[in-house]
Structure formats: C-alpha cells, structure tokens
N, C-alpha and C positions, 0 to 999 in steps of 0.2 A: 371577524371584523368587529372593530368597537359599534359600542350604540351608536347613533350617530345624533342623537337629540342630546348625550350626555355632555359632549363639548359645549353646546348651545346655554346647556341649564346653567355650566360650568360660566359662561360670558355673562347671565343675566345680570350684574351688578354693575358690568362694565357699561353694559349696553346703556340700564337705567343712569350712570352718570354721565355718560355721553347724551342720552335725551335732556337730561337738567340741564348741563350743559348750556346745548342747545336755547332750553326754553330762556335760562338767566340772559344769555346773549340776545336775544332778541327782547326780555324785557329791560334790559341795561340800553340798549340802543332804544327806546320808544317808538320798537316797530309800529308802521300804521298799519301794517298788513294783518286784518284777523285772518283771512285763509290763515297762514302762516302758523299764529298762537294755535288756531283749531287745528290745524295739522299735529304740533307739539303733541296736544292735550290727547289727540285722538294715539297717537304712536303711544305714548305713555300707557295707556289703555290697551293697549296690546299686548303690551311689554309685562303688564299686572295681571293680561288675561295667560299668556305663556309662561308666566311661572307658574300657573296653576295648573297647565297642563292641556286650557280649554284654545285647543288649536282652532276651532272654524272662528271663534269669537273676535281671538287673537288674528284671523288674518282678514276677516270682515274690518276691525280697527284697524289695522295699519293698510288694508286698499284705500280707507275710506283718505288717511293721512294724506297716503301719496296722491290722490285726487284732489285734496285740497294745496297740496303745498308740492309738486311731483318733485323739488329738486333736497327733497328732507331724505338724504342718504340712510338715515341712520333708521326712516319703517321700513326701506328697503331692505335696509338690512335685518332686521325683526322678520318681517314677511318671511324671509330666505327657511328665517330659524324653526317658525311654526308651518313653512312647508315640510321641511326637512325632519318636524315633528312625526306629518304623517306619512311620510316618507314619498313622497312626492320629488324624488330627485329635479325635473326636467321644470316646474315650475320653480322650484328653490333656482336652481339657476339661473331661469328671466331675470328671478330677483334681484339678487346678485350682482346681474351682468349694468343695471341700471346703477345698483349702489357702485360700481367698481366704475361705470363711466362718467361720475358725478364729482367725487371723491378716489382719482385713480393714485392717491399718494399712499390711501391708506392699506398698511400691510393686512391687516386684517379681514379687509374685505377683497384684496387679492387672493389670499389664502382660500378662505371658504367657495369665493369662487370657482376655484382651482377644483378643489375635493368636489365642490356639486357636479361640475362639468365630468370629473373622473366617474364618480355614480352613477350619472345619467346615460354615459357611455356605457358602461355594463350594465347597466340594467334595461336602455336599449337590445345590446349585444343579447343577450339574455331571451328578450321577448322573439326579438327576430329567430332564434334558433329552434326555442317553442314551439315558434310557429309553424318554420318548416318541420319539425319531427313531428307534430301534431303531441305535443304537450305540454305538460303545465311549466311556466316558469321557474316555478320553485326544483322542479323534476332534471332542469336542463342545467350543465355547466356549460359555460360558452368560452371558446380558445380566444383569449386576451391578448393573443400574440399578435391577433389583429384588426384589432382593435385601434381605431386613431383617438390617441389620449395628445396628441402635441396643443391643441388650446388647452386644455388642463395642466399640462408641464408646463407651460410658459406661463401662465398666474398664478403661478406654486412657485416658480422658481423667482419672478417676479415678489412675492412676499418676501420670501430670504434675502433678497435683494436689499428690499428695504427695512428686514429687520429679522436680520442671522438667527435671532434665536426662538423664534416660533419653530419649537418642538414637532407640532403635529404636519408643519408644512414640509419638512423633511420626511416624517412620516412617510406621507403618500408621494411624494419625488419617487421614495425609493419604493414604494410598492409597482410606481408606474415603470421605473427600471428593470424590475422583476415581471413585471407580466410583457415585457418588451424584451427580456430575454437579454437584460444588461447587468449582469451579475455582481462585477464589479464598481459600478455606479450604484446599486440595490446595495448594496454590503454598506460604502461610504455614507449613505444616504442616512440608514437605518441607524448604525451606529451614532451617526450625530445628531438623530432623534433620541436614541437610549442616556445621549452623556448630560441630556438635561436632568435624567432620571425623572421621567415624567409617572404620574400615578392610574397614567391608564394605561390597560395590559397590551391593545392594539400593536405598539411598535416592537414588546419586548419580545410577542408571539412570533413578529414576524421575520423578528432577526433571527429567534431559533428556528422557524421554518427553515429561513433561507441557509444555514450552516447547517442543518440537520440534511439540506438535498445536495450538499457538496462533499458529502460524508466529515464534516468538522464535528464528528461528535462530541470533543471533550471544549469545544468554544459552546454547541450551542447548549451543553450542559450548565456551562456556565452562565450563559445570560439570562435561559430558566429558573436557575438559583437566586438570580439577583434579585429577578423580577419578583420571587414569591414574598420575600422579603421588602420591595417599594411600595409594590401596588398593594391596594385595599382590600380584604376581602367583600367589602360590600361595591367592588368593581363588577359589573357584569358577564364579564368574560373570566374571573379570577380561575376559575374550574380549571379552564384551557390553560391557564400556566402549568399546573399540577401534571395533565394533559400530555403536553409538548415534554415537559419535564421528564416523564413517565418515558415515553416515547426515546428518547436522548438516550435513558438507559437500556429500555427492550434494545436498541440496535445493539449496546453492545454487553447484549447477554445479560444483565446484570438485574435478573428476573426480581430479587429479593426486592430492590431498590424501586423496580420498576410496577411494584405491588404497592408498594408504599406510597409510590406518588400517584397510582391512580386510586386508591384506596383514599386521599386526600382530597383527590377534582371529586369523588363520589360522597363525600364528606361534606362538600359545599352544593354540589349540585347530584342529588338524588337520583334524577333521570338522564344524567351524561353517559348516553349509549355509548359513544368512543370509548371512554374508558370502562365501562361494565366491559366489552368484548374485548378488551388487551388485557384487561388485567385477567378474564378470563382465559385469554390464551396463554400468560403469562404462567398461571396455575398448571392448564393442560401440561406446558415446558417441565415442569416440575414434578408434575405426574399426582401433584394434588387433584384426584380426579374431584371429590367432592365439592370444592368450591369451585374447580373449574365448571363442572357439570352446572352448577345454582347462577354464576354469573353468565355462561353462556344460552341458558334457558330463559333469564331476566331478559337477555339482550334480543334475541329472535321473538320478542313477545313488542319489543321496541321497534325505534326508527321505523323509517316510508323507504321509497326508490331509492332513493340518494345512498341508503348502506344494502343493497340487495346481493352485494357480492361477498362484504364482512358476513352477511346472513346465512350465505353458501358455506363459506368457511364456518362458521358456527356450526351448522347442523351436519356437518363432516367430523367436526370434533366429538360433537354430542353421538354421535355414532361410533365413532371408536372407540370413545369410554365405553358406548352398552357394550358394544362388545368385547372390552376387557373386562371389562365386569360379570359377564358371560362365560370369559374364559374361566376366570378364578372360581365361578360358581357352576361346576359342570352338572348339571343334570337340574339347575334350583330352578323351578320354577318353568319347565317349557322344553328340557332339554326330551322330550321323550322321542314324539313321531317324527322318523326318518333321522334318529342321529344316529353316532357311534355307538354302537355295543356300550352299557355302561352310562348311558345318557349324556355322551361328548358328545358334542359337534363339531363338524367343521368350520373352517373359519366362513365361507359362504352362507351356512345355516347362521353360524354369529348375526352376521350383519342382515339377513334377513328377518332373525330374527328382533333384532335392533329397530329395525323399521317398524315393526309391527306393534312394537311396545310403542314407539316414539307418535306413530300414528291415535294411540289411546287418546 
C-alpha cells in the first residue's frame, strides 16, 4: 500500500492556496468577523506546522481553527491530513466527513473521504480479528470480502463524478472492487488509474497483483515494466515494483530474469525479505546452491509471523542443499559413525545430519 501521508505532502501547496484564498476573500470583503480571520491564521499554522511533519502541532492548530470559525472547510481538511499523518484512520474521517458536508461540491474532499472511510474499515476489520485470535494487529489479515466499504465507494465514486480524472480515486474504487471480489470493475478501475500514469507505485502494484491472480502473466509483466520506468525511485514502495516484476517472471520460469528483478527491489531496498527469499528460491531452481543457500539464510534471520510459512519453505530448502552438499562430499567432515562402509551415508543420515549442522 502507498504511504498514505505521501498524497497529503503531495496537496500541501494546493491546500496553502486554497487557505490564501480564503484569507484574500474574506479580507477583500472587510469581513467584521475576527473568529473568522483567526480561524484563517490559525489553519495556515497548521498547514506550516504539516509540512514540517509536526503532526500534534499541526492538529492542536487546525481544532483550534475549526473552533473558532467551524464552517472553514479547508482545517477540516488539513486536520483529516495531519490525522492521516499519524495514521489515525477513524479520526482523519470525522474530519473529512465535516469538510465533505460543508463543501460537498468539492471532489477532493469526496475523494479523501472515500479512501479514509476505506482505511478505517480495514483497519477496524483488522482490530476486531486480533481480537478474537488473541493477537497483534499487525499479526492478523482480515477477509475483506466482508468487509462493508459501500459509504467509501459512494464518496469515491462520488469524486469521479465530479471530476473524472483524480487518479487516486479510481485507485481505490478498484482496490474496493477487488476486495469485494469484483474482478472486472477492479481490472476497469485500475487501469484508469494507470492511464493517468501517476508517479506513485500504489495502482501500478495493484494492477499487476490483480493480472498476476487471473494468470495474465504477460499483461501484468507489462504494467510492471511500465511502472519501473514512471514512478520514482525515491517512491516508497519503488522495491515492490521490481518485486511484483520479479514475481511475473518466477510464474513463468523465467528464473534469469526473475533474479534480475529481485536483485533490483534488493538494490533499492536492502532489507526486502520477499525478495531475498524468491530470488533465493529462484537460485535453489537453478541449482546455484551457493547463493541460494546465502539469500535463504539472510532471509530466515528476517521478517515476523506474517512470512512464517516462506520461513518453513526456506529452511526446507536450506536442508536439501546440506544435504546435497553431503552427498557430493561423502565421508567430509561427519560421515563416519553409523554410515556406509566407506563413510557414505544414507540419504536419512543426510538430512540428519543437515539438522545438526544447521542447528550449530
């Protein structure tokens, strides 16, 4: 998933001409209302403290705003962004939900509305499932399938309404199509978030997810290509192009290629366990035990719960190498008590013996 503060940082110039704006009009009119100017002044102050990053500052000024002046749309809308900073889905939407009923012309605050309601949804979806398993949030995936996203898709669909080419709002139409098990609304969706050729990785990832689960390997090859080529490498998520990329070619064998691109996501991002363990596996394919062995041992030293079955799979492979490594080397190093005549082992003493090194 994109950052979600990146979109935000991405508006703050808009944001700030929208408050000047603001202030010019109400000093052009010779408001008598100071609430009003002090509201301006105090959102502007917000708006100076979120580009710096300092979210409690940034949403201390913009409540103060909307206290003074509550029908000033646009600290609503600020507030939403330095919620959304700290990731605070479920307040980012109060906020929102006020800017969107003040100002319900403008597409932009239908949009964000849309995506915080979708957030708050899963990340509700999320707690509650923790809960019953008795674990940690981060530990749990939660089935989305049922998930109610329809006040989210109506303030999404609601922004294209009023203005077709917000990229990101089609985005997540289509991500909510896809976790609603609407494959071909998800397909449409995405795509006409890609044809803006937007420079965040978010929609290009999720288009090659979604052709990559339909078996379209040689489409979602290609919208992986495009993307590494649009987007930035100083994007967040840039690794996950490479990634996904990788990926497109592991399904169809195409090991060389598929080293290559994980060798690239490990290139941007150092600690991208996904890719250490494919492109490890990739190696294993190939029978390059060496590098297989080095990237699959990097990898089980990596990642939490979330990969403990990739981790299974790792120290299966890493097991087979000892033990071809064993074979080739009969008698080096261990083959004595209880082998073959000759210091062979069986393949059972192999892999016993396998453990017992890997145990070291």
């Amino acid at each position: 998933m994109t950052d979600p503060t990146s979109f935000y940082r991405s508006r703050m110039k808009l944001l700030a001409s929208v408050v000047l704006g603001t202030s010019l009009l109400l000093g052009a009119a010779g408001c008598p209302n100071k609430s009003r100017n002090e509201s301006v002044k105090l959102s502007n102050e917000g708006t100076k403290a979120y580009g710096q990053k300092q979210y409690e500052t940034a949403i201390e000024r913009y409540l103060k705003s909307t206290e003074q002046w509550r029908e000033n749309h646009v600290a609503w809308y600020g507030l939403a962004g330095a919620y959304i900073g700290k990731g605070d889905w479920a307040k980012a939407s109060d906020a929102m939900q006020n800017a969107v009923q003040i100002a319900p012309e403008q597409a932009m605050y239908n949009m964000v509305y849309g995506y915080s309601l979708y957030n708050k949804a899963i990340e509700q979806a999320r707690e509650d499932q923790a809960r019953r398993e008795n674990k940690k949030p981060e530990e749990v995936q939660p089935d989305l399938t049922v998930v109610n996203f329809e006040k989210a898709q109506q303030n999404l669909a609601k922004s294209v309404e009023l203005n077709p080419d917000l990229w990101r709002a089609h985005y997540y139409l289509g991500r909510i199509y896809r976790d609603t098990g609407k494959a071909k609304e998800a397909a449409e969706a995405l795509n006409k978030a890609v044809s803006y050729g937007p420079t965040d990785s978010a929609p290009w990832i999720a288009l090659t997810e979604l052709y990559r689960r339909w078996d379209y390997t040689d489409q979602a090859i290609a919208v992986a290509t495009q993307a590494s080529t649009v987007v930035p490498q100083g994007d967040n998520n840039y690794s996950d192009i490479w990634y996904v990329l990788g990926m497109g070619y592991d399904d169809k064998r195409l090991d060389d290629k598929a080293i290559e691109a994980f060798t690239k996501a490990l290139d941007v991002k150092r600690d991208h366990a996904k890719s250490k363990f494919q492109r490890g596996q990739a190696y294993f394919r190939k029978g390059d035990y060496t590098n297989a062995k080095k990237d699959l041992e990097d990898f089980a030293k990596q990642g939490g719960a979330s990969v403990e079955f990739a981790k299974q799979q790792a120290s299966k492979m890493l097991l087979d190498i000892a033990a071809k490594s064993a074979m080739n080397n009969p008698g080096g190093g261990g083959g004595g008590g209880g082998g073959e005549p000759g210091g062979k082992m069986t393949p059972e003493q192999m892999l016993e013996d396998a453990k017992k090194k890997k145990g070291k």
